[in-house]
PDB file of N, CA, C and O in Angstrom, chain B, residues numbered from 101:
ATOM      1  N   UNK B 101       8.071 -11.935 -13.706  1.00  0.00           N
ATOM      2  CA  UNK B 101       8.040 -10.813 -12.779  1.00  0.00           C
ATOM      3  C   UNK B 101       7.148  -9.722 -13.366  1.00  0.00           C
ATOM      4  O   UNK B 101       7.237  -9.208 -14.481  1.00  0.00           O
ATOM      5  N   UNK B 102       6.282  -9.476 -12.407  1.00  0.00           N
ATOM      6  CA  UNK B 102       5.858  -7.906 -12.854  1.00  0.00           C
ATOM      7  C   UNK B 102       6.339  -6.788 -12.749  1.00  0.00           C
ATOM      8  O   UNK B 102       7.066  -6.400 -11.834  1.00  0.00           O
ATOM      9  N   UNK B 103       5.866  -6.007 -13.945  1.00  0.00           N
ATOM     10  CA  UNK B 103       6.590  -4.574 -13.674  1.00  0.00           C
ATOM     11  C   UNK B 103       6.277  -4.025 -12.220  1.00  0.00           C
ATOM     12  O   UNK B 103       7.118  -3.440 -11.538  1.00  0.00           O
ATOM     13  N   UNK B 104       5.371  -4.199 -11.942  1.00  0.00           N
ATOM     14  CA  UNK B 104       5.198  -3.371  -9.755  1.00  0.00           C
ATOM     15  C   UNK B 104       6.386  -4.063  -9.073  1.00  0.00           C
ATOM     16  O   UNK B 104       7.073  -3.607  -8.158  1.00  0.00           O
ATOM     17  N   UNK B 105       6.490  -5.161  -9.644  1.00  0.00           N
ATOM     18  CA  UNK B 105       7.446  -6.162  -8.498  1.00  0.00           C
ATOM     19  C   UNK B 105       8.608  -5.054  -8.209  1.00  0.00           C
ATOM     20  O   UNK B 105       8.882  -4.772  -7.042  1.00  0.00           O
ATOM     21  N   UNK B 106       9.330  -4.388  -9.375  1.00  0.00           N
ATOM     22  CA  UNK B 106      10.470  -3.608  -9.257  1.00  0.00           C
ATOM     23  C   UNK B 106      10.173  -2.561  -8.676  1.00  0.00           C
ATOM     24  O   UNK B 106      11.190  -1.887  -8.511  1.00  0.00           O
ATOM     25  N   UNK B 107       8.966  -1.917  -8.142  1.00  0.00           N
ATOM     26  CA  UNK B 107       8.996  -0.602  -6.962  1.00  0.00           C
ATOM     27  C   UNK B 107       8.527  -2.056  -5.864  1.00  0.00           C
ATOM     28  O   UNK B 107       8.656  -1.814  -4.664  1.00  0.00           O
ATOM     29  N   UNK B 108       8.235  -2.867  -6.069  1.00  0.00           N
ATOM     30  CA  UNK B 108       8.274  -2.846  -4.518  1.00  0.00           C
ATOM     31  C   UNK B 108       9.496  -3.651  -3.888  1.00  0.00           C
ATOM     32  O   UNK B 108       9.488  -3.910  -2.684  1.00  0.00           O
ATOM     33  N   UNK B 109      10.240  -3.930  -4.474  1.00  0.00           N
ATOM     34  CA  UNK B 109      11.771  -4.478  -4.632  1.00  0.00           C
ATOM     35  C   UNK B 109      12.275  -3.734  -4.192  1.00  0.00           C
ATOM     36  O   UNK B 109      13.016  -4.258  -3.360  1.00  0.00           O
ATOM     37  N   UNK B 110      12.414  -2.496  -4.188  1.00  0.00           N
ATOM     38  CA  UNK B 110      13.001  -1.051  -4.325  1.00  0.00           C
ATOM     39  C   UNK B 110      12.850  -0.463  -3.337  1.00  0.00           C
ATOM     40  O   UNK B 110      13.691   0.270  -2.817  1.00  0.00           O
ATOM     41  N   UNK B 111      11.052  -0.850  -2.670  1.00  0.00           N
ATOM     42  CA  UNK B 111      10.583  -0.301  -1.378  1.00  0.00           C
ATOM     43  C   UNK B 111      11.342  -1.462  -0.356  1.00  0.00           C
ATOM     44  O   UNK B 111      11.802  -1.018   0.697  1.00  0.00           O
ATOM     45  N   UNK B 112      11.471  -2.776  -0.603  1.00  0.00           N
ATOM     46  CA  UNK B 112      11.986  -3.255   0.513  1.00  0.00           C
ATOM     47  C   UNK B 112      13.482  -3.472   0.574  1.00  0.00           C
ATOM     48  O   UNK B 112      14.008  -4.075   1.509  1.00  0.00           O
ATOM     49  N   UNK B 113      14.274  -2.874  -0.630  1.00  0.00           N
ATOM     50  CA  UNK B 113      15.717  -2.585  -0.789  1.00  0.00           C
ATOM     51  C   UNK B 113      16.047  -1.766   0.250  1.00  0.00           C
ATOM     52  O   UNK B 113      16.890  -2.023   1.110  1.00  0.00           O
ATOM     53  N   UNK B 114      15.225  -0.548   0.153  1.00  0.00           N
ATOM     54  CA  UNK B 114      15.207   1.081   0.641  1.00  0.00           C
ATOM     55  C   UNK B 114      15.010   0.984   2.163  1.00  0.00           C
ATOM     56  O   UNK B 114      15.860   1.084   3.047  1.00  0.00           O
ATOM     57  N   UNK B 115      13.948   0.809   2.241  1.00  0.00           N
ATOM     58  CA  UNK B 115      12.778   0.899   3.656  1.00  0.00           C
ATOM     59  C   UNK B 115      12.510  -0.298   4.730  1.00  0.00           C
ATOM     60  O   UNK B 115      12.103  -0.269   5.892  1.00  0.00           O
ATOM     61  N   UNK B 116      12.927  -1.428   3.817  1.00  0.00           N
ATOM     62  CA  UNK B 116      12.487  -2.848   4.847  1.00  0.00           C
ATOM     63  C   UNK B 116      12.939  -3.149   6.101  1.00  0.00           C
ATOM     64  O   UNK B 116      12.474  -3.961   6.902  1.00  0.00           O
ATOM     65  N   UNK B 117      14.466  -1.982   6.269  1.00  0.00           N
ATOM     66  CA  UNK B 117      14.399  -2.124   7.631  1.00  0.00           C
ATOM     67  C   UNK B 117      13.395  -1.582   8.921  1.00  0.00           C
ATOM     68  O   UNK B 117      13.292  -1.845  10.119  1.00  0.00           O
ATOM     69  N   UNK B 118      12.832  -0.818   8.104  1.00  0.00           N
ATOM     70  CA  UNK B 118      12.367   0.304   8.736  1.00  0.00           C
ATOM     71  C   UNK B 118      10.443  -0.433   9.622  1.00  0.00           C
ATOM     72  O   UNK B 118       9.804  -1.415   9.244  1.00  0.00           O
ATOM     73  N   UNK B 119      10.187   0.291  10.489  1.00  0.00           N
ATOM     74  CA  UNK B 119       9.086   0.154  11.207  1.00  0.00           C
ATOM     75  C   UNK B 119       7.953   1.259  11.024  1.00  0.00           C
ATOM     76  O   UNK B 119       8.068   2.470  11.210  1.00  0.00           O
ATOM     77  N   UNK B 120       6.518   0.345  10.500  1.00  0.00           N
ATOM     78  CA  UNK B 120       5.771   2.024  10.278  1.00  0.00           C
ATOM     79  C   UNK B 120       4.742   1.554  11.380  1.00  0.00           C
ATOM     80  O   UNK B 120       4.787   0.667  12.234  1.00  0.00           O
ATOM     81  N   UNK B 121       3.612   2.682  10.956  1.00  0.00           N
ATOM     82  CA  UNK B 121       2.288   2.544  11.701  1.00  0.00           C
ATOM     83  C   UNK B 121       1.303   2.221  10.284  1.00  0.00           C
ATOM     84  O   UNK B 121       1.645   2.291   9.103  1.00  0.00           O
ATOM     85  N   UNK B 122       0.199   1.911  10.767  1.00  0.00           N
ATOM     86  CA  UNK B 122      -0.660   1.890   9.620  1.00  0.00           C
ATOM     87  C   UNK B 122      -1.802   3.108   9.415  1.00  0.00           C
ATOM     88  O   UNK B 122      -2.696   3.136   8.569  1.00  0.00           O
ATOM     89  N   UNK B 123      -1.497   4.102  10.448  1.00  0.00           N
ATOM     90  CA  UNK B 123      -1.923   5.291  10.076  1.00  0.00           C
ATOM     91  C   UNK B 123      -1.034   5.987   9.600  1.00  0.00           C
ATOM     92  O   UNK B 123      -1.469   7.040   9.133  1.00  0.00           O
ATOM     93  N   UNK B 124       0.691   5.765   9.468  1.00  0.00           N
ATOM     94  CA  UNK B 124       1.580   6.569   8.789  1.00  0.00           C
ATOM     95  C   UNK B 124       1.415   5.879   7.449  1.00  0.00           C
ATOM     96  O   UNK B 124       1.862   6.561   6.527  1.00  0.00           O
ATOM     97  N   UNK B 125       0.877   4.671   7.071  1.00  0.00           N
ATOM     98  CA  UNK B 125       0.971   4.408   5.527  1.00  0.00           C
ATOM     99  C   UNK B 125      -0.805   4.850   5.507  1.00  0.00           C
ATOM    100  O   UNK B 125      -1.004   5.231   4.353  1.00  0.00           O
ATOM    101  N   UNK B 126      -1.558   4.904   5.958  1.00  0.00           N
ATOM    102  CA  UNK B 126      -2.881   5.326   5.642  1.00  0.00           C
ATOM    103  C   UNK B 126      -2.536   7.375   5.197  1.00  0.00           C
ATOM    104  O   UNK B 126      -3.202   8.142   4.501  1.00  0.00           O
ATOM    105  N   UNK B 127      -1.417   7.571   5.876  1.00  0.00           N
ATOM    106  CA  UNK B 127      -1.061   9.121   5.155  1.00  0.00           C
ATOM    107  C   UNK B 127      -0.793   9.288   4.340  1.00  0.00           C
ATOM    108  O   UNK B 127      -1.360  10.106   3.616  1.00  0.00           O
ATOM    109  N   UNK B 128       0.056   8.720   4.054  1.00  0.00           N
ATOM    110  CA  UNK B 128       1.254   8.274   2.516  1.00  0.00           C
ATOM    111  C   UNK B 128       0.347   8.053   1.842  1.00  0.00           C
ATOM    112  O   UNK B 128       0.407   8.815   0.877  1.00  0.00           O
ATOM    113  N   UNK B 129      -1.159   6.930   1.746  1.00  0.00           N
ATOM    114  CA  UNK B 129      -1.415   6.795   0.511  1.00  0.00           C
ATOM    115  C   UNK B 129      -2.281   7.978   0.181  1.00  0.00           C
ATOM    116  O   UNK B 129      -2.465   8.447  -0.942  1.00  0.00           O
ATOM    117  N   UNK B 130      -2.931   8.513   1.648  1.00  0.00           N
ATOM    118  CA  UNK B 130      -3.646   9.656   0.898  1.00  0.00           C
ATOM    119  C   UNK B 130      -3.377  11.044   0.732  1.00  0.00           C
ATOM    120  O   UNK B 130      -4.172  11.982   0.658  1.00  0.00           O
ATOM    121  N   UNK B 131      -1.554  11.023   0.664  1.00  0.00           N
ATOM    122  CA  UNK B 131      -1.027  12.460   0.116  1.00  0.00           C
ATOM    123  C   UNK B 131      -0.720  11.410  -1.223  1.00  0.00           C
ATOM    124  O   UNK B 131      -0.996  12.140  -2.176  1.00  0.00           O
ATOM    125  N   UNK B 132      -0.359  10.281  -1.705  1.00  0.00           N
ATOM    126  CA  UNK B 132      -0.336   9.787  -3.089  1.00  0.00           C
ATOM    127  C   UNK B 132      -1.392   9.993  -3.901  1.00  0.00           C
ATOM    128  O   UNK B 132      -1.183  10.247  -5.088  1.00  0.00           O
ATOM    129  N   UNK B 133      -2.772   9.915  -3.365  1.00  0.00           N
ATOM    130  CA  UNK B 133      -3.724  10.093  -4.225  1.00  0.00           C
ATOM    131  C   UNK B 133      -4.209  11.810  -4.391  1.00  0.00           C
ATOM    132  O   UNK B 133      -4.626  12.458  -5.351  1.00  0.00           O
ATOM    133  N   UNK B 134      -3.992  12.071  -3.298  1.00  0.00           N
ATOM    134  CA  UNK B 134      -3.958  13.586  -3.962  1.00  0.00           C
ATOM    135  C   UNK B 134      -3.320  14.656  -4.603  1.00  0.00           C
ATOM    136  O   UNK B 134      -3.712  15.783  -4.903  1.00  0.00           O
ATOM    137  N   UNK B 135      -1.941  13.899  -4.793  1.00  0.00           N
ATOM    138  CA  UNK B 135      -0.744  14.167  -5.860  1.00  0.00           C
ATOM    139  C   UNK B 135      -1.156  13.411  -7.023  1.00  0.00           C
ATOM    140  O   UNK B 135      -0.795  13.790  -8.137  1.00  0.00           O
ATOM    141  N   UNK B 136      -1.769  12.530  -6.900  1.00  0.00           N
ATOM    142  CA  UNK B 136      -2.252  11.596  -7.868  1.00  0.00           C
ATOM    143  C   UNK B 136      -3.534  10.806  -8.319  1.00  0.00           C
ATOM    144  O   UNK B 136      -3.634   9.584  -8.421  1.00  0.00           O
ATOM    145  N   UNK B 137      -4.693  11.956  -8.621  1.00  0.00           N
ATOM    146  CA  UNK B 137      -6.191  11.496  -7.873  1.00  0.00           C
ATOM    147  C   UNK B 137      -6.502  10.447  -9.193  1.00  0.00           C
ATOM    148  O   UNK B 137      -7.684  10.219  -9.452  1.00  0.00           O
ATOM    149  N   UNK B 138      -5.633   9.932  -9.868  1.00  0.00           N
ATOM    150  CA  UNK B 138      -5.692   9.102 -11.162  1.00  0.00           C
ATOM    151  C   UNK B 138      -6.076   8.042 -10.359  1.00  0.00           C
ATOM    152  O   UNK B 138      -7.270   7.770 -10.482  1.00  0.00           O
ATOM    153  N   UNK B 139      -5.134   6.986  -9.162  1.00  0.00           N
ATOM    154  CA  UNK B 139      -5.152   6.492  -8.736  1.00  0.00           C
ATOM    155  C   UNK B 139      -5.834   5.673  -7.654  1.00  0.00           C
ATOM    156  O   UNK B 139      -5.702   4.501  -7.301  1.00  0.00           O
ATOM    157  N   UNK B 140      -6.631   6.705  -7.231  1.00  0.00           N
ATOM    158  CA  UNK B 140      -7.650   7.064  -6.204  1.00  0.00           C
ATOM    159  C   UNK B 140      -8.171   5.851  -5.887  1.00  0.00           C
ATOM    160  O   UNK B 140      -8.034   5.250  -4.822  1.00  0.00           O
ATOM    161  N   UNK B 141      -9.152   5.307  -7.457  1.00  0.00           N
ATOM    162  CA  UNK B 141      -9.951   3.832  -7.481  1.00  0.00           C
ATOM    163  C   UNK B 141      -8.495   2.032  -6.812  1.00  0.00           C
ATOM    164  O   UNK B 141      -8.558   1.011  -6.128  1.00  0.00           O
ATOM    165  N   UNK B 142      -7.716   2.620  -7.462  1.00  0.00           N
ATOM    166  CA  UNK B 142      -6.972   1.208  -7.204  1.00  0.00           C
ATOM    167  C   UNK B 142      -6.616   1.098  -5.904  1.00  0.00           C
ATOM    168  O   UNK B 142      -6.804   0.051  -5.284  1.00  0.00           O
ATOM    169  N   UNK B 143      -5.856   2.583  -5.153  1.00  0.00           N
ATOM    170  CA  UNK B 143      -5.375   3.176  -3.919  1.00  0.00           C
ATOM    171  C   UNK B 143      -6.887   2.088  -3.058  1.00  0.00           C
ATOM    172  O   UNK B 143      -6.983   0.975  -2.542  1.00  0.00           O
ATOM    173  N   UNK B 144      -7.624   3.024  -3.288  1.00  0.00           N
ATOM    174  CA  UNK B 144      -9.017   2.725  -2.274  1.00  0.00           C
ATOM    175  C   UNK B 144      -9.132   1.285  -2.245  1.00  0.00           C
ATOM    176  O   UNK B 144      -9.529   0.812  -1.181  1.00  0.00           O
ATOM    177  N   UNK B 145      -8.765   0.176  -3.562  1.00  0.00           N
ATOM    178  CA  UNK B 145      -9.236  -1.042  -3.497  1.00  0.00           C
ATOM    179  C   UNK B 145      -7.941  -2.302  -2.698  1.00  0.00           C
ATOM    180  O   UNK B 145      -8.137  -3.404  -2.185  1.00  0.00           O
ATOM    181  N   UNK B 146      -6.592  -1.469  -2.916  1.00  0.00           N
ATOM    182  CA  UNK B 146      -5.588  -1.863  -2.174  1.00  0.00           C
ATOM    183  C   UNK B 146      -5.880  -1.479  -0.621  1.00  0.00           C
ATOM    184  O   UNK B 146      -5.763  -2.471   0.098  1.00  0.00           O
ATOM    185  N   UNK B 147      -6.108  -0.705  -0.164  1.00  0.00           N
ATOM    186  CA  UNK B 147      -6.684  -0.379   1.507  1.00  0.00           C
ATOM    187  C   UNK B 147      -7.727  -1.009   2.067  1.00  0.00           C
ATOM    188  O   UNK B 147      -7.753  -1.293   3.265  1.00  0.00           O
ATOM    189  N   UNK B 148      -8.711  -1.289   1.202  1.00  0.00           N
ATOM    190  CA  UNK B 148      -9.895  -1.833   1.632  1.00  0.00           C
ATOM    191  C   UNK B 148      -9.326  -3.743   1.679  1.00  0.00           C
ATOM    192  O   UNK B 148      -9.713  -4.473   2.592  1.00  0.00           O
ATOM    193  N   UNK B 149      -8.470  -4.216   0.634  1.00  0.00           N
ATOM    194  CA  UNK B 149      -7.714  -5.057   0.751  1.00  0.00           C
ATOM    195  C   UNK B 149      -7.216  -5.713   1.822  1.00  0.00           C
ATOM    196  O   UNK B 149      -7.531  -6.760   2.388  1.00  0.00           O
ATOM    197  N   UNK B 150      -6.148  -4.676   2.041  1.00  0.00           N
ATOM    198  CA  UNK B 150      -5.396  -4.839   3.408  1.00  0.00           C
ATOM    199  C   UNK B 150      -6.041  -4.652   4.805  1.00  0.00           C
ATOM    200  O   UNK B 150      -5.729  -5.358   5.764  1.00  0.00           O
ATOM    201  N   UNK B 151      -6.902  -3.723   4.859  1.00  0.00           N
ATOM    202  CA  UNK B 151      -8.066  -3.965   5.810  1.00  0.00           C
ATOM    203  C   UNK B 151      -9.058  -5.234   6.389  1.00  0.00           C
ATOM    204  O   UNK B 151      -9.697  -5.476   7.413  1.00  0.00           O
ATOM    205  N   UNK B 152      -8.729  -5.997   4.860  1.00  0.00           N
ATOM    206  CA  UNK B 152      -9.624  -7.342   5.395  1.00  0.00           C
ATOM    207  C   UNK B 152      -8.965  -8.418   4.909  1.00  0.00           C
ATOM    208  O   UNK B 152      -9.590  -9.242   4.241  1.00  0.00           O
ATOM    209  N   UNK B 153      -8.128  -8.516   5.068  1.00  0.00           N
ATOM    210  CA  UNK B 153      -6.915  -9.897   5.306  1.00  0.00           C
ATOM    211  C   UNK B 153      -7.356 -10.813   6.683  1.00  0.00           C
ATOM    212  O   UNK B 153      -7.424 -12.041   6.619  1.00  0.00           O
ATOM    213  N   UNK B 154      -7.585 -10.217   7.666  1.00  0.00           N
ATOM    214  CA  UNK B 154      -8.244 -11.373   8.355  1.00  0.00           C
ATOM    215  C   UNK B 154      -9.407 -11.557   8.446  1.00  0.00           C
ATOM    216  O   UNK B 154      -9.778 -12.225   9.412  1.00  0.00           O
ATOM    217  N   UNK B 155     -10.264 -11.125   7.640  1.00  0.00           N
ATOM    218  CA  UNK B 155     -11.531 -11.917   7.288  1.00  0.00           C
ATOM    219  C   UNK B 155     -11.504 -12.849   6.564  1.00  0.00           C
ATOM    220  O   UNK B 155     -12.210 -13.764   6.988  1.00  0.00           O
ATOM    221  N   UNK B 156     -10.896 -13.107   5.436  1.00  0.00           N
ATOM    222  CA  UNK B 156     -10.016 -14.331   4.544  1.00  0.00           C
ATOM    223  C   UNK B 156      -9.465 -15.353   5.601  1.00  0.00           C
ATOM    224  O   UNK B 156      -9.354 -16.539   5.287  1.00  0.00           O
ATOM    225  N   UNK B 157      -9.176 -14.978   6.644  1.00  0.00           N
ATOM    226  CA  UNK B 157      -8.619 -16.023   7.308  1.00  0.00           C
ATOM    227  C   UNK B 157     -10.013 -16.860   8.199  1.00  0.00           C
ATOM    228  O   UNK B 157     -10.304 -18.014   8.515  1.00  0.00           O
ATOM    229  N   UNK B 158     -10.369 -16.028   8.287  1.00  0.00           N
ATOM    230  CA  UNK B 158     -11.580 -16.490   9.141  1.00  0.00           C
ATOM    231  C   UNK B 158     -12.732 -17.444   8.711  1.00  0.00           C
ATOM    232  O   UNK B 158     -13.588 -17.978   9.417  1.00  0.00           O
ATOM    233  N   UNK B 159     -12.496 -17.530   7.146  1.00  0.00           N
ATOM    234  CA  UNK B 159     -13.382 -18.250   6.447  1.00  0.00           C
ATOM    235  C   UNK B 159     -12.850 -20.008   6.346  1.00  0.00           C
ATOM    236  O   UNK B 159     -13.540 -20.828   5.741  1.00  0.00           O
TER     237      UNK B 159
END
């Protein structure tokens, strides 16, 4: 197990019932990075990520 595994364990302990938008997590991450502009590079490479999940499929 990785150490992330346990926040995101935590996030779907907490929250998994729950229903978002992907402009309410496109907020979240960018009040995280500006509480936290350390992050900024990984933030940006996780979004750009999830943004192209179905281009991976398409191949």
């Amino acid at each position: 197990m990785y150490f992330t595994d346990r926040g995101i364990e935590e996030l779907v302990e907490r929250r998994g019932d729950e229903q978002v938008t992907l402009e309410w997590l496109g907020e979240r991450l960018r009040d995280f990075v500006d509480l936290n502009p350390e992050f900024e590079t990984p933030i940006e490479r996780f979004a750009t990520w999830l943004a192209r999940l179905d281009d991976e499929d398409d191949d």
